[in-house]
TIBAMAR-44705 format. One record per residue: residue in one letter; x, y, z of N, C-alpha, C in turn. Coordinates in steps of 0.1 Angstrom, whole numbers, plus 2048, in hexadecimal, padded with zeros to 3 digits. Layout:
BEGIN
AXYZXYZXYZ...
//
This chain:
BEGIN
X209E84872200E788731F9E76866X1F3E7B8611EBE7C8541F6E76848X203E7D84A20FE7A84120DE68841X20DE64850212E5984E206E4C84EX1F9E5484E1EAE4D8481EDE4C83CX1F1E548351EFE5A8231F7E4B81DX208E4D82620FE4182520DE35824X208E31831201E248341F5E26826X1EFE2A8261E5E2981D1E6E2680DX1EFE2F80C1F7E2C7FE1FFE1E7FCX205E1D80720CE0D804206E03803X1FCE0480D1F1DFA80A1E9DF67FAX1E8E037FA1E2E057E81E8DFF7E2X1F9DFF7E0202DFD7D7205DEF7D6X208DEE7E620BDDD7E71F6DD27E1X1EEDDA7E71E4DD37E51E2DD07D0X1E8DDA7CE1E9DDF7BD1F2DD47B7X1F9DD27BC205DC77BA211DD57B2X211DDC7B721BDE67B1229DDE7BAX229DDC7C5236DDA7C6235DD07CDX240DC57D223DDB97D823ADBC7E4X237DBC7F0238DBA7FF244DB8807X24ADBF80C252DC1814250DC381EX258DB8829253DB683125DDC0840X25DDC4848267DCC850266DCB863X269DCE869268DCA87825BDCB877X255DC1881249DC7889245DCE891X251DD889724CDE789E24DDF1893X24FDE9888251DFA88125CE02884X266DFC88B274E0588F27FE04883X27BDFC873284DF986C278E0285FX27CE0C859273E0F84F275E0D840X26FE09838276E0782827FE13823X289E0E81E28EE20814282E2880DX28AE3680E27FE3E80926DE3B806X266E3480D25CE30810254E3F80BX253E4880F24EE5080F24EE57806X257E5A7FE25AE617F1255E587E6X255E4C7E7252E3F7DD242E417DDX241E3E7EA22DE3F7E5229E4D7E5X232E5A7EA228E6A7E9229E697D4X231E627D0230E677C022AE5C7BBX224E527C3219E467BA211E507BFX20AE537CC1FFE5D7CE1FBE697C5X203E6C7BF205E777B5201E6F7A8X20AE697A4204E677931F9E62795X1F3E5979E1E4E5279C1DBE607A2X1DFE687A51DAE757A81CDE727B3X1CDE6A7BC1C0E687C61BBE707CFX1ADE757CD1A7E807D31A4E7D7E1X1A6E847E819EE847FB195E787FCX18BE767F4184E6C7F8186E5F7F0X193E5E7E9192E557E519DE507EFX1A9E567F51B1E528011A7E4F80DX19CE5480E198E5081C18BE44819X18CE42809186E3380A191E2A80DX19CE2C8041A6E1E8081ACE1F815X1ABE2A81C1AEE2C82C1A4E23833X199E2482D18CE1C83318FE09831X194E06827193DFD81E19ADF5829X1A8DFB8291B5DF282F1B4DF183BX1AFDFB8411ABDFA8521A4DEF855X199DEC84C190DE485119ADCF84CX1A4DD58431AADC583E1BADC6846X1BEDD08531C6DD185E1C9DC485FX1BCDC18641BFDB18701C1DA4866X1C0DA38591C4D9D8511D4D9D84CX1D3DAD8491E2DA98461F0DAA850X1EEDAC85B1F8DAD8651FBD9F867X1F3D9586A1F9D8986B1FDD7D85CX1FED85853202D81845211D8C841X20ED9184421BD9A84622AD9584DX223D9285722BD8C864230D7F863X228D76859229D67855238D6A84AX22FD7184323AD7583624CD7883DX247D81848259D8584925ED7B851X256D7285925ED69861262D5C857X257D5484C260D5084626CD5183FX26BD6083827BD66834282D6383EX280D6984A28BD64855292D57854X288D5385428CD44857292D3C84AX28FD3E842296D3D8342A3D41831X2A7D518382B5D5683B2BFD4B848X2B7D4484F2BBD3D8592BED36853X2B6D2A84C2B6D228452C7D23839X2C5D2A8332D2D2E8292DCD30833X2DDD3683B2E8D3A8462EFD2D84DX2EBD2684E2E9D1A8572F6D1085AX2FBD13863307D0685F308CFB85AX2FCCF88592F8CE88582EBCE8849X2EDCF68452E5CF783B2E7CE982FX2DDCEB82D2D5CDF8222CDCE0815X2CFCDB80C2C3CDF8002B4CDD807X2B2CD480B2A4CCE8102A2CD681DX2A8CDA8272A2CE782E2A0CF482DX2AACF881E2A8D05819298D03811X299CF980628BCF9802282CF780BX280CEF817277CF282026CCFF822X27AD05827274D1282D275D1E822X27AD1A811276D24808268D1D807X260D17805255D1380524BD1780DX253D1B81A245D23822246D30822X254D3681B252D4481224CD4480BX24AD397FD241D3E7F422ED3A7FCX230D317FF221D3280921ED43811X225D4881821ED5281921FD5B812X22AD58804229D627FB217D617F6X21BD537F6206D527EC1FDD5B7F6X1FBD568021F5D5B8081F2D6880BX1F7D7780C200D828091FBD887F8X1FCD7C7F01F7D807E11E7D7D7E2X1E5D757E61D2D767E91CCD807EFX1D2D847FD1CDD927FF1D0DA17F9X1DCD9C7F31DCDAA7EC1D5DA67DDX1D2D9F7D81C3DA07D31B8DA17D2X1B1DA07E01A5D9D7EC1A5DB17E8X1B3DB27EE1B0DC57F21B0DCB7E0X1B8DC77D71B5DD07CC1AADD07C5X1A3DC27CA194DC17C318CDCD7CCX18DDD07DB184DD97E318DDE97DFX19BDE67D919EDF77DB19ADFB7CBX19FDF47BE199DF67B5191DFE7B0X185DFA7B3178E007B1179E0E7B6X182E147BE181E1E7C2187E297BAX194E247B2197E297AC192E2B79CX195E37796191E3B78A196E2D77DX18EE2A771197E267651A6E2A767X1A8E367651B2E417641BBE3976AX1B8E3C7791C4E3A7851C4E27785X1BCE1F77E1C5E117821C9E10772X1C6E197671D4E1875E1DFE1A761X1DEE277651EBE2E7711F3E24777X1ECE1E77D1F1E0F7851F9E0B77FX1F1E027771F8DFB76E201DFD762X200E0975E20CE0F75921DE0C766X21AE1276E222E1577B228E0677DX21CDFF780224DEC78022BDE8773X228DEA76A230DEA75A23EDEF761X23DDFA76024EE01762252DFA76DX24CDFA776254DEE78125BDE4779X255DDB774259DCD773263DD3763X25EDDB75E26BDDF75327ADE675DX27BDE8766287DEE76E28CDE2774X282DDA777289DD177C28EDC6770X287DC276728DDBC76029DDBE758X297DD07562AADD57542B5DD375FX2AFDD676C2BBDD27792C1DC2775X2B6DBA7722B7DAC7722C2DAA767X2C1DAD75A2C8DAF7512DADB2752X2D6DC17592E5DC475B2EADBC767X2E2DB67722EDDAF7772F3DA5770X2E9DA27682EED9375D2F9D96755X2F8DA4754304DA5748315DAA74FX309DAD75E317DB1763320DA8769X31DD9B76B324D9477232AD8A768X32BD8E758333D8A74D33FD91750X341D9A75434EDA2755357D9D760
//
């Protein structure tokens, strides 16, 4: 149980951090991200966050719960519906852009609160640990930029 507070806790951090984008997954929680757990036990680790600094952001997110479950929920039903959209037999430019439009709408929406929360989780953390951070979002977006790359180069062949 604690394991999977630490979890929740951490993701929240990370996604409120803008470390990774928001992913969105069933709403019982019967579908879990890959390796979820291994990915944030070693962000937990390099930002090195002490007992009380987990049971502020434990504090933090509990209390921004009822905010983000229905931004969450917004977010994966428009993907749905966007995959519907593209799927579509009767698919169309103008109803694909429709409903990519109310992805990026709750994408905005989704990026304001995970702003709202890194301004409150922030402060909790050391200088240290939101260089840490931000080191960590650096190499993200450099891994992804090289994936981006090699697909580009790969589909010259």
């Amino acid at each position: 149980m604690k394991n999977k507070i630490l979890i929740s806790t951490l993701a929240a951090a990370v996604v409120a951090g803008g470390l990774i984008a928001p992913q969105t997954y069933a709403a019982d929680n019967s579908v879990a991200p890959p390796a979820r757990g291994q990915f944030l036990q070693r962000i937990a680790q390099r930002l090195d966050l002490t007992d009380d600094q987990k049971s502020q952001i434990k504090t933090i997110l509990a209390g921004e719960k009822d905010n983000l479950q229905p931004l969450l929920a917004a977010l994966h039903n428009a993907r749905k519906n966007l995959r519907a959209a593209i799927r579509a037999d009767d698919a169309d430019e103008a109803s694909v852009r429709a409903e990519s439009a109310k992805v990026a709408s709750a994408e905005a929406d989704m990026a304001v609160e995970r702003m709202k929360l890194y301004g409150k989780i922030a402060p909790v953390l050391t200088d240290e640990q939101r260089r840490k951070l931000a080191d960590l979002q650096q190499r993200v977006d450099e891994f992804a930029d090289n994936v981006i790359a090699r697909i580009g180069s790969g589909l010259d062949n």
